[in-house]
N, C-alpha and C positions, 0 to 999 in steps of 0.2 A: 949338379946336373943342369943341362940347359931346355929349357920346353924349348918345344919345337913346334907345336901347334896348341891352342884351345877351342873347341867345339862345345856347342848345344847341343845336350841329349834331349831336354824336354826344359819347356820355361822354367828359370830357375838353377837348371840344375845342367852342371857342367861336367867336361873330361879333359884335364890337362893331359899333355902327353911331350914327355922325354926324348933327349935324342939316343939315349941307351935302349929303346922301344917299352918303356913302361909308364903307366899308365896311374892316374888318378881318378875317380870321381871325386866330386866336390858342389861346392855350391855358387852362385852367382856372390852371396853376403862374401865369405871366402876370398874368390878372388878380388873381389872389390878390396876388400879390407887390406891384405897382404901387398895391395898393384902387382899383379901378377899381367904378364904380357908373355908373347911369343918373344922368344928369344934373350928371356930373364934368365940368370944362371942363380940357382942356388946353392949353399953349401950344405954342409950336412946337416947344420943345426935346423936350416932356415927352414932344410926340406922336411924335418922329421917335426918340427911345428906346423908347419901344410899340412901335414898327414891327420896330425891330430885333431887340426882345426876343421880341417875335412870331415872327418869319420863324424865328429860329435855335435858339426853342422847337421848330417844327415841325421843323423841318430835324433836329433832334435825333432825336426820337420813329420818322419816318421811316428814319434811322440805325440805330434801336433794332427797328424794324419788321424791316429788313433783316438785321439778326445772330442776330436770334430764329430766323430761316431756316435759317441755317446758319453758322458760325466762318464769319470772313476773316483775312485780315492788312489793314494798315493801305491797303494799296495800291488791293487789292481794295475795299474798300468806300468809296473817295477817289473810284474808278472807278463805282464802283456808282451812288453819291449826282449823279455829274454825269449816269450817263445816267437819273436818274429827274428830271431838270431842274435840278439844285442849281447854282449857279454857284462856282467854284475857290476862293472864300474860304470860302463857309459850307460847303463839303466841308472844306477843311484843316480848318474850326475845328471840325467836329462829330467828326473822328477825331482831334485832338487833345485835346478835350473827352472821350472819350470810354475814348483809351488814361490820361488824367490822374487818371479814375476807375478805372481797371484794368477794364474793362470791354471793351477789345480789347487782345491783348500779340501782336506777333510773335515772341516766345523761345518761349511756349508753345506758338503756333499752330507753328510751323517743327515743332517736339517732334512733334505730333498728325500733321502730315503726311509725318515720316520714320516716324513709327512706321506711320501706314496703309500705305504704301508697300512699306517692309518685311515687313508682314506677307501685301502681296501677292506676294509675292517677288521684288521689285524691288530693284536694287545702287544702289548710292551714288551711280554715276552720273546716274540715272534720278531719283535723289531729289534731285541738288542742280538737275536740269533745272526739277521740280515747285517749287522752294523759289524759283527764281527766276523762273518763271511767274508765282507769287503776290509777288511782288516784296521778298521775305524778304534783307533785308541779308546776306551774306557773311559778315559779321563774326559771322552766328549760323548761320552754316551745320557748321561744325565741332559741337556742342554738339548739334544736333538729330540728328545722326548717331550721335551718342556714343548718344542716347537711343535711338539703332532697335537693334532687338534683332539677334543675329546672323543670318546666312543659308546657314550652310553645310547646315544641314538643309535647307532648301527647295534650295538648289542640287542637293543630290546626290538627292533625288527627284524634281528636272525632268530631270537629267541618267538618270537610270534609269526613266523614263516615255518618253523619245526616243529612246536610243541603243539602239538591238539588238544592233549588229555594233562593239564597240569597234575593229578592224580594217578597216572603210569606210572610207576619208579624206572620203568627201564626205558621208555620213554623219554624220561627228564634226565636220566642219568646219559642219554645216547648226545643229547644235546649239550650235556655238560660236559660231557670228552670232546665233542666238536669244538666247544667255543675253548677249550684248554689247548687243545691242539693248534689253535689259532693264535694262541701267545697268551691268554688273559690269567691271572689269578684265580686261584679258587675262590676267595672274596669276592671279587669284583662278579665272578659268576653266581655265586650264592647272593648276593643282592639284586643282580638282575633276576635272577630267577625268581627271587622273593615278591619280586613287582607284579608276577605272576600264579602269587599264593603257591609256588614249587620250589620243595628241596630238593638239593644233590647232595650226596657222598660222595668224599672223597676216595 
C-alpha cells in the first residue's frame, strides 16, 4: 500500500494514512525507525511489521503513562494494561519490555511497600497480605521485611494510647485483636503487652 499522507495528532504521536483510505496510529520512534515518508509503498510484510511496531509502541507509552501515576509491581500494571483494552500479549510484552529496562522491579517495589507499611505501624503479617495483593513473589518476601524498619516503637505507643487498665482482661484482650489485626504475631503482642505487666489470650 502506498501512504499518502502523515499527520500529528498530538506531540509524539502520529496517523499514517493509505491510499486505499485506511488508516494507522503510531508513534513519532516508529516512523523514524522504519523512514516512513508520504508516498513510501509498502508490501504486505513491511506493512504488517508497522502494525505491530505501532500497536506495541503505543501499548508501551500507555504503560509509561500508567507508572508515572504511581510504582506498581509487575502484576499490577499486566492488570492495569488489560483493563485499559490491551490484550494478554502486548500487556506480557510491555511489562517484560519494561522490567528488561529496569524501569519496573518487584524486589524494589516489595522494599517501598514493607517499608510504607511499617511505618504505618503495620506487622509483618499485614505486610506479607499487602505484598501478595500486589502479586509480589514470596521468593522476595523475606528480603522486603528485612528492609521495613522495626516496630517495637510503634507498638508500644499503640499499646499506651489504648490500654488504661493493664488489669482489664477485655480491655487488653480488645487491644490485642487490634494489634493482630494489624499484622503482628501473638508473640510479638504478648511481649509488648508484657512491657506493660499485661496478658492476652489467644
Amino acid at each position: 500500500m502506498l501512504i499518502s499522507n502523515i499527520k500529528q495528532t498530538v506531540p509524539g504521536r502520529l496517523t499514517v494514512e493509505f491510499d486505499s483510505g485506511t488508516a494507522v496510529k503510531t508513534t513519532l520512534g516508529v516512523v523514524t525507525e522504519l523512514r516512513l515518508y508520504s508516498g513510501k509503498e509498502l508490501d504486505n510484510e513491511r506493512l504488517e511489521e508497522f502494525r505491530l511496531l505501532s500497536h506495541r509502541s503505543l501499548a508501551r507509552e500507555k504503560a509509561l503513562e500508567i507508572l508515572s501515576k504511581r510504582p506498581m509491581s509487575r502484576m499490577e500494571l499486566y492488570k492495569k494494561l488489560l483493563e485499559k483494552g490491551e490484550d494478554e500479549t502486548d500487556a506480557d510484552y510491555c511489562v517484560s519490555w519494561l522490567a528488561d529496562n529496569g524501569l519496573i522491579n518487584d524486589e524494589s517495589y516489595a522494599g517501598a511497600v514493607a517499608r510504607h507499611y511499617a511505618a504505618k505501624g503495620m506487622g509483618a503479617g499485614r505486610i506479607k497480605t499487602e505484598l501478595s495483593k500486589r502479586g509480589i513473589s514470596r521468593e522476595l518476601w523475606e528480603d522486603a521485611l528485612d528492609a521495613a524498619p522495626d516496630n517495637s516503637e510503634k507498638i508500644d505507643k499503640f499499646i499506651a494510647s489504648r490500654l488504661k487498665d493493664p488489669n482489664d482482661r477485655a480491655q487488653v484482650g480488645k487491644v490485642g485483636q487490634a494489634l493482630y489485626r494489624r499484622g503482628f504475631s501473638w508473640d510479638e503482642i504478648r511481649q509488648a503487652l508484657a512491657r506493660y505487666n499485661a496478658e492476652v489470650e489467644e
